[in-house]
Legacy VTK file of the C-alpha trace (Angstrom):
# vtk DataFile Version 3.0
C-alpha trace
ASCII
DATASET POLYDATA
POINTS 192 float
0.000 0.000 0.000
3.157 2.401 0.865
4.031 1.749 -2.243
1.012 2.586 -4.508
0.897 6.414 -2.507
4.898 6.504 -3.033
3.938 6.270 -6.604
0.646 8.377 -6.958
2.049 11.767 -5.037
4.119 13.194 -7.566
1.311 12.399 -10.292
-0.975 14.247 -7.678
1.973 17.121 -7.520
2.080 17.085 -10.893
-2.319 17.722 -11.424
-2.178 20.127 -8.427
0.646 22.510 -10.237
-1.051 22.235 -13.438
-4.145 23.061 -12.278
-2.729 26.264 -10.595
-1.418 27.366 -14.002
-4.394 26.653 -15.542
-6.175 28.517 -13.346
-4.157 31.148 -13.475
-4.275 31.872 -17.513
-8.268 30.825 -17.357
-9.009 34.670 -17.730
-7.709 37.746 -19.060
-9.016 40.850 -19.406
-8.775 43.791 -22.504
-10.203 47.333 -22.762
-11.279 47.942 -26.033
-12.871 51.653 -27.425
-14.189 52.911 -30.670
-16.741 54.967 -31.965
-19.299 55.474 -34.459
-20.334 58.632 -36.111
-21.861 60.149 -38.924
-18.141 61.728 -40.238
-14.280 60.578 -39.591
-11.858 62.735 -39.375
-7.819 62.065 -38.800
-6.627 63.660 -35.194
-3.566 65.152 -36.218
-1.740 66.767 -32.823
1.160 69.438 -33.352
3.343 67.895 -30.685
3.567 64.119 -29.679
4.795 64.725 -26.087
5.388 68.043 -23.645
7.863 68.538 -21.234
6.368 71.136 -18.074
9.565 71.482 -16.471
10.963 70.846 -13.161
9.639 72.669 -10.123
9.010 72.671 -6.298
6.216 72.480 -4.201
6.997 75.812 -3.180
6.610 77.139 -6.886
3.018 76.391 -7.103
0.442 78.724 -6.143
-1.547 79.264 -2.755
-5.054 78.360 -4.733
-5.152 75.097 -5.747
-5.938 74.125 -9.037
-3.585 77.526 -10.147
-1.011 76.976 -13.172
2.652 77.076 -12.407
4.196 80.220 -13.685
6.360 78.900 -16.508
4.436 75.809 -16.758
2.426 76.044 -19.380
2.930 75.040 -22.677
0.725 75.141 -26.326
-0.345 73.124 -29.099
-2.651 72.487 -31.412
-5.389 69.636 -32.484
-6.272 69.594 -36.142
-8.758 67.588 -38.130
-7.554 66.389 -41.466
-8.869 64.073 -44.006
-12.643 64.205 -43.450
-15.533 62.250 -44.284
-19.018 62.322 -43.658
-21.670 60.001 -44.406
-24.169 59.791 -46.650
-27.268 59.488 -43.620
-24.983 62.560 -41.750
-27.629 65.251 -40.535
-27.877 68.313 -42.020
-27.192 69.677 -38.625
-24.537 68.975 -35.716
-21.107 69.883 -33.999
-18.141 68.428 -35.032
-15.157 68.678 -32.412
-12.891 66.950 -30.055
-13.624 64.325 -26.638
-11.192 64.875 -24.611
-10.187 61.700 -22.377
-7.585 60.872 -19.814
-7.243 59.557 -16.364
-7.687 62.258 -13.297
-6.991 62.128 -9.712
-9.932 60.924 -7.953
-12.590 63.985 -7.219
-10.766 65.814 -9.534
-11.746 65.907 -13.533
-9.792 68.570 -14.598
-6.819 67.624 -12.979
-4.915 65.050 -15.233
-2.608 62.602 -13.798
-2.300 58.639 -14.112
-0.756 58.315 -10.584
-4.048 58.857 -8.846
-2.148 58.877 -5.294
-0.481 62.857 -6.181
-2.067 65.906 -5.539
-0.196 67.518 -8.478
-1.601 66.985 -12.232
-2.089 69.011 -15.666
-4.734 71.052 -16.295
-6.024 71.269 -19.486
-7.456 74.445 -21.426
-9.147 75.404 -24.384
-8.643 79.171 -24.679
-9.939 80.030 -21.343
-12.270 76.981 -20.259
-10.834 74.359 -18.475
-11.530 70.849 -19.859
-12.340 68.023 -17.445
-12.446 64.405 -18.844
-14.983 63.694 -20.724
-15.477 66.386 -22.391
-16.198 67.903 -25.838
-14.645 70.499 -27.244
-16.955 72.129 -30.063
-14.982 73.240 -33.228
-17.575 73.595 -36.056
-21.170 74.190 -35.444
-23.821 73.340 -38.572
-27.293 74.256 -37.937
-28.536 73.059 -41.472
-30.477 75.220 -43.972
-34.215 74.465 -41.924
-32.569 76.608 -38.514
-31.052 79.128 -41.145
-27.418 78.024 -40.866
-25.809 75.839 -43.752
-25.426 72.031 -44.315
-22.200 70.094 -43.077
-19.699 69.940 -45.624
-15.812 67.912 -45.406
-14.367 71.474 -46.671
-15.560 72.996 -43.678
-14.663 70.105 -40.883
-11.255 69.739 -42.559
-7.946 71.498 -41.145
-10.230 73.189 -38.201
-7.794 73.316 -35.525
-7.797 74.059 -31.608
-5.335 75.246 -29.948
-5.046 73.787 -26.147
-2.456 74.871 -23.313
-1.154 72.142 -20.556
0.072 73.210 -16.848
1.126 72.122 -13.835
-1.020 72.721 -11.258
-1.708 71.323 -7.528
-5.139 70.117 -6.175
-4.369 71.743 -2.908
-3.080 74.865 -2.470
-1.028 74.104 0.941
3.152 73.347 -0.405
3.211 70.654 2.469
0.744 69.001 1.325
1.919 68.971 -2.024
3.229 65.496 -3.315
6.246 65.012 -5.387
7.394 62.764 -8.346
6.634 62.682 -11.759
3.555 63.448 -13.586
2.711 61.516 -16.073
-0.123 61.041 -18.108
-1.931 60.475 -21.465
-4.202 62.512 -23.143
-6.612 61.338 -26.002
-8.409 63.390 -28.292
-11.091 61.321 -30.009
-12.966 63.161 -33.247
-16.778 63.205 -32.633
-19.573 64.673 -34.675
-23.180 64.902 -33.575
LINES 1 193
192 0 1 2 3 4 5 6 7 8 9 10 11 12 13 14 15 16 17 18 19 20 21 22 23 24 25 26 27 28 29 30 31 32 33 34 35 36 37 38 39 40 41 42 43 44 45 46 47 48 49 50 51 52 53 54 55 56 57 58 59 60 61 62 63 64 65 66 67 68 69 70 71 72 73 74 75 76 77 78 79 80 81 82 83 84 85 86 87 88 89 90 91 92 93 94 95 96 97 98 99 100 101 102 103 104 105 106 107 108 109 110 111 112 113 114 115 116 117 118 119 120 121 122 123 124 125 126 127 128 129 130 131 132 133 134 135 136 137 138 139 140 141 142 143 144 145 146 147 148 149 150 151 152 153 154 155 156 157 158 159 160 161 162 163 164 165 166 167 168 169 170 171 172 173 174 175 176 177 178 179 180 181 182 183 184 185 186 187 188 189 190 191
C-alpha cells in the first residue's frame, strides 16, 4: 500500500501545479474603445509629447488648481482628411472628446498616478476641460434653422489650440506630493 501512494504523489503534484497554471491563464481581461459617427476625421496633434519642467512644491500657487508660472505650454489639435456620411444630418457639432485619467474627485486635474495631488490642467482658450469632455470646433445648424449644411471642406484642417500646466489640487506646499507626472491625453474626433 506504501508503495502505490509513493507512486501516486508526484502524479498528484504534478495535477495540483497544473491546475494552478491553468487557473491562473483561465481569464484575461482587454479594454477595447471605438466609436461610431456620422463623419471621420484624422486627429492630427502638433506635438507628440510636452515637457512642463521641473519645479518645487513651493513654486506652485496658494489656490489650488492655479497653473505654475512657466508651466504652461501650447499646441494644437487639427482635423484632417474628413468624411461624412451619406445618412450625416444636415445639422450637428463636429469637435474633439477629450479623455484621460484624473486624480480621484478631480476631472480637470490630469494625472495617471491617482495617489499625487499635483496633475495638468487642461485648457481650451480660457475653459478648463475636465475628462470627458467635448470640445466644439464647427457648429452646422442646417439650412431648416437658417445656418448651412455640413460639408468635409468645412470640418477639414479646423484646428484648436489647447495649453497644458502644472497645477496642484491643494493649495497648501506641504501638502503637495512630489514625483513625476505623467499622463496620457486622447483626443477622439466626434460629430453629432
Amino acid at each position: 500500500m506504501r508503495k502505490s501512494l509513493y507512486a501516486i504523489a508526484p502524479i498528484t503534484l504534478l495535477l495540483m501545479a497544473a491546475s494552478g497554471t491553468a487557473q491562473a491563464a483561465a481569464s484575461g481581461k482587454i479594454d477595447i474603445t471605438g466609436n461610431v459617427s456620422h463623419g471621420t476625421c484624422d486627429v492630427k496633434m502638433s506635438h507628440p509629447a510636452l515637457n512642463l519642467g521641473n519645479y518645487t512644491a513651493s513654486d506652485f500657487p496658494s489656490t489650488a488648481k492655479t497653473a505654475v508660472a512657466g508651466s504652461e505650454r501650447s499646441f494644437s489639435v487639427s482635423l484632417e482628411n474628413c468624411t461624412l456620411s451619406a445618412t450625416a444630418p444636415v445639422a450637428g457639432v463636429a469637435g474633439l472628446i477629450v479623455t484621460g485619467p484624473t486624480l480621484p474627485l478631480d476631472a480637470d486635474v490630469f494625472n495617471a498616478n491617482d495617489a499625487a495631488t499635483t496633475g495638468v490642467q487642461l485648457k481650451a482658450g480660457a475653459t478648463v476641460i475636465s475628462a470627458n469632455d467635448k470640445v466644439d470646433m464647427v457648429e452646422f445648424e442646417g439650412a431648416a434653422g437658417g445656418g448651412t449644411d455640413a460639408n468635409v471642406a468645412d470640418i477639414n484642417g479646423q484646428t484648436q489650440t489647447f495649453t497644458a500646466a502644472l497645477v496642484a489640487n491643494t493649495g497648501t506646499p506641504a501638502s503637495i506630493t512630489g514625483g513625476l507626472v505623467s499622463t496620457p491625453i486622447m483626443f477622439m474626433y466626434d460629430y453629432n
